[in-house]
N, C-alpha and C positions, 0 to 999 in steps of 0.2 A: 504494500500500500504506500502511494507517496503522499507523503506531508507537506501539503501547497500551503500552510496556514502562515506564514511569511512572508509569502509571494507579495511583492512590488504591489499594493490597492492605493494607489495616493486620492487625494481630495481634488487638488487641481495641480496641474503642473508649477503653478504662481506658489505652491505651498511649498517645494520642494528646497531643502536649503544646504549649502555645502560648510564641510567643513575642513581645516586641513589634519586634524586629528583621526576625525570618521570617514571621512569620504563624504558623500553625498547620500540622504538619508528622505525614504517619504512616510508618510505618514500612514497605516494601512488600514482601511477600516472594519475588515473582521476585529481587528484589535479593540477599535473603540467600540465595539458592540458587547464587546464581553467586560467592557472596562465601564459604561455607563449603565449597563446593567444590573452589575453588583454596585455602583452607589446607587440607583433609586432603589433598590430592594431594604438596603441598611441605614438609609437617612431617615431620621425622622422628625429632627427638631428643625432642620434646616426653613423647612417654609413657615416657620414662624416668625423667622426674623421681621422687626420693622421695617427693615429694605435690604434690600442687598445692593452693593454699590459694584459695579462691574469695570473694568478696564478702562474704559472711555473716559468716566470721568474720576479716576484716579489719574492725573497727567504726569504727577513723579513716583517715585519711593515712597508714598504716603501722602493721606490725604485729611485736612482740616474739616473737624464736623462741628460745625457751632448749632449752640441749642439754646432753646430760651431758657431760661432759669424759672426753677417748678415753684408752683407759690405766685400768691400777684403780686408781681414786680412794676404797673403802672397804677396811677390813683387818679381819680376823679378830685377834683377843689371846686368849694363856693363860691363861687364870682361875684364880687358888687358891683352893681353899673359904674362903667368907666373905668373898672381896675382891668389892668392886664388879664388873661389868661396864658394858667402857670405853663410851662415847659416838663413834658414827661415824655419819656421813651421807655418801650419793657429794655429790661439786662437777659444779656446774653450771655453765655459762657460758650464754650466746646471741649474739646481735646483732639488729640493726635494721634490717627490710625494706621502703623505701617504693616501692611500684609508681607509675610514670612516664609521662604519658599521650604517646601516639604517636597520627600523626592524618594523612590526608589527605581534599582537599575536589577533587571532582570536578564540571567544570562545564562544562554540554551545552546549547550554546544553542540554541533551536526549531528555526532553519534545519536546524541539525545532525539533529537527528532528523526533521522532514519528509524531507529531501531523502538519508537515509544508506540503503541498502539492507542494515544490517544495524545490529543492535541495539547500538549507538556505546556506550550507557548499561555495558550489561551487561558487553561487551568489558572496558572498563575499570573496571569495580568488579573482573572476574575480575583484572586486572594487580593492585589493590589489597590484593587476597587473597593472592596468589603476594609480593607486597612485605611483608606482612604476617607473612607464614610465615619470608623471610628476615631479618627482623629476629629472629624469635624463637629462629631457629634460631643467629642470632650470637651474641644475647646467652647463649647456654647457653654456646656455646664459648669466648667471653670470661670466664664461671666456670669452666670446667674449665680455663683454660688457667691464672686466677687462682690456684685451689684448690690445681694441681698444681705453681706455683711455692713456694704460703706453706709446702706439704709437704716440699718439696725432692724431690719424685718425678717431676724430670724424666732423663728418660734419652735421651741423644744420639749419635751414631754417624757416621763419614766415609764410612759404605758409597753403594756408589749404590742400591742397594736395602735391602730390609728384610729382616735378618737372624730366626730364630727365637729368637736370646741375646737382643734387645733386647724381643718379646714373653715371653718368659719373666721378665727383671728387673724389666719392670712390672707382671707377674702378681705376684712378688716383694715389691715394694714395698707393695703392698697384704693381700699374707699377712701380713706383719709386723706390721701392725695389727690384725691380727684380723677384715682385711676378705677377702670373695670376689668375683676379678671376674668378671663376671658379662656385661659387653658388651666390646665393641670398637671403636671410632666411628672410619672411617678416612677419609683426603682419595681425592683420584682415583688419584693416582701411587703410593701404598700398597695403595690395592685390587689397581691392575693387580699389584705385587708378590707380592700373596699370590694371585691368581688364576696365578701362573707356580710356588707351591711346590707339589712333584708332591700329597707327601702332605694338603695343604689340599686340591684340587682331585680327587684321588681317595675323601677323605673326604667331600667335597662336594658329587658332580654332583648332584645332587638339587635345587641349592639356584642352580645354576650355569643352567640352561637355560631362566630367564625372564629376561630382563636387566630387566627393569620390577622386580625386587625391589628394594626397598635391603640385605633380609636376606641376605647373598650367601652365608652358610654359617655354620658354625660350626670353630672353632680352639680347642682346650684346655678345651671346653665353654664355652667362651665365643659369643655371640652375634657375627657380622663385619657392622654394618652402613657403609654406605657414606652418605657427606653432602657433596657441595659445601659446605657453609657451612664446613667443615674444611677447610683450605690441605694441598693436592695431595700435600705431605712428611709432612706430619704425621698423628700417631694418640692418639688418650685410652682410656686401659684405666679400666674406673670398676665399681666396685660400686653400682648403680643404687639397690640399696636405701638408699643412705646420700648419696650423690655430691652432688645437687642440690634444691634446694625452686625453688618458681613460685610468686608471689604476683599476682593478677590480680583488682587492686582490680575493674575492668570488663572484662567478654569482648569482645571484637569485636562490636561493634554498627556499625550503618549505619542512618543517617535521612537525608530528605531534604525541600528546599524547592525553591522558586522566588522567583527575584529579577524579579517582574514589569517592575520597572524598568528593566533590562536584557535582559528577554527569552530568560533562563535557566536553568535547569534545574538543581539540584547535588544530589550525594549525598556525604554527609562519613561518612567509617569513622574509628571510634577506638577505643582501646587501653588501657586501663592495666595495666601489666604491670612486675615484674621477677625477677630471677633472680641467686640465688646459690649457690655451693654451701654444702655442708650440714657433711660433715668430710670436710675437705681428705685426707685421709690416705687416703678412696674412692677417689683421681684417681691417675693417672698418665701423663703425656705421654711420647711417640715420637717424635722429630727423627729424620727420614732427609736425607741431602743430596743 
């Protein structure tokens, strides 16, 4: 059987680019089929983000996000006939967001594909994609867990399960600022929790009888999704529209060479990407023990 799964698929010729290291290199798209597949399969918080900011309007190394400042920052004043009326403007703040490149280099040598009875290549670009998904999925929970410390909206408990008081104080947390929450992001050990409260699970079946969902139901109109990348005790209550940004100077791309020299085969995926949240006062954490 010959293994064509390498074989030359470029996008357009105009994408082809040389190098004097690799030679000249296209980009094949069996590869990216097996490479965009295992990320939608394993993403799950990503389309929560409040935006995702894409290449175009990142123009350097990093890009300024100014935001209004949470709380009213402008004021209405009494007028008397003939005084001036005062001067206000809202306050704004921002920060500074540089996306970080992440990368692995995959490498197949000929023996390997003459003699493998199944597509070596593919297999492991699909593992590259599924490692790819959990990084991106950490790094959000690494802002939410950041966002929900600088808030002080952590909310903690000795229970062995998940109480309804401690979703309610984090719904709480975030009315207070004049946010709505809006999801529910939970580990494994907190799903099974709310999969045991009657009234979740009777409000729910609907949502309960494909286990392949992550969307496992909803709670106080809130969305209940479920993430491994979330530790098993814990949970983030978040106003989506507010919670997090994505900056992703470069999307998941995959190219490949050969190192004739060696008799080798690679495909390198890389990344630039980061992730913060937006206003902290979105977030709210759930410690169960």
């Amino acid at each position: 059987m010959t293994n064509t799964l390498l074989t030359t698929d470029s996008k357009s010729s105009t994408d082809s680019t040389a190098g004097t290291s690799t030679g000249s290199y296209l980009i094949p798209r069996t590869l990216y089929g097996s490479l965009f597949k295992a990320m939608r399969r394993n993403l799950v918080m990503s389309a929560l983000a409040a935006k995702r900011i894409g290449p175009e309007s990142i123009p350097g190394s990093s890009i300024d996000i100014p935001m209004q400042k949470a709380g009213q920052t402008m004021y209405l004043s009494r007028v008397e006939q003939g005084d001036e009326i005062p001067l206000d403007v809202e306050e704004y703040s921002g920060f500074n967001l540089k996306p970080i490149k992440y990368g692995i280099r995959i490498g197949i040598t000929e023996e390997m594909v003459e003699d493998s009875l199944f597509d070596v290549m593919s297999l492991n670009v699909e593992t590259a994609g599924y490692i790819f998904a959990l990084n991106e999925e950490s790094l959000i929970v690494s802002t939410l867990d950041a966002g929900s410390t600088a808030a002080g909206h952590d909310v903690a408990n000795s229970n062995a399960t998940l109480p309804i008081t401690d979703i309610t104080e984090a719904m709480q947390n975030l009315e207070e600022d004049n946010h709505i929450a809006t999801d529910i992001i939970v580990g494994a050990e907190v799903a099974n929790d709310l999969r045991n409260i009657d009234t979740f699970t009777e409000a729910n079946k609907a949502g309960m009888n494909d286990p392949s969902k992550r969307l496992i139901g909803k709670i106080f109109q809130m969305n209940v999704i479920q993430s491994n990348a979330v530790s098993a005790k814990l949970a983030y209550v978040i106003d989506r529209r507010f919670a997090f940004v994505i900056a992703e100077k470069r999307p998941l791309r995959i190219e490949k060479y050969k190192d004739y020299g060696r008799d080798t085969r690679y495909a390198v995926a890389t990344q630039r990407i980061a992730v913060r949240y937006l206003y902290e006062n979105a977030i709210s954490e759930i410690t169960t023990t």
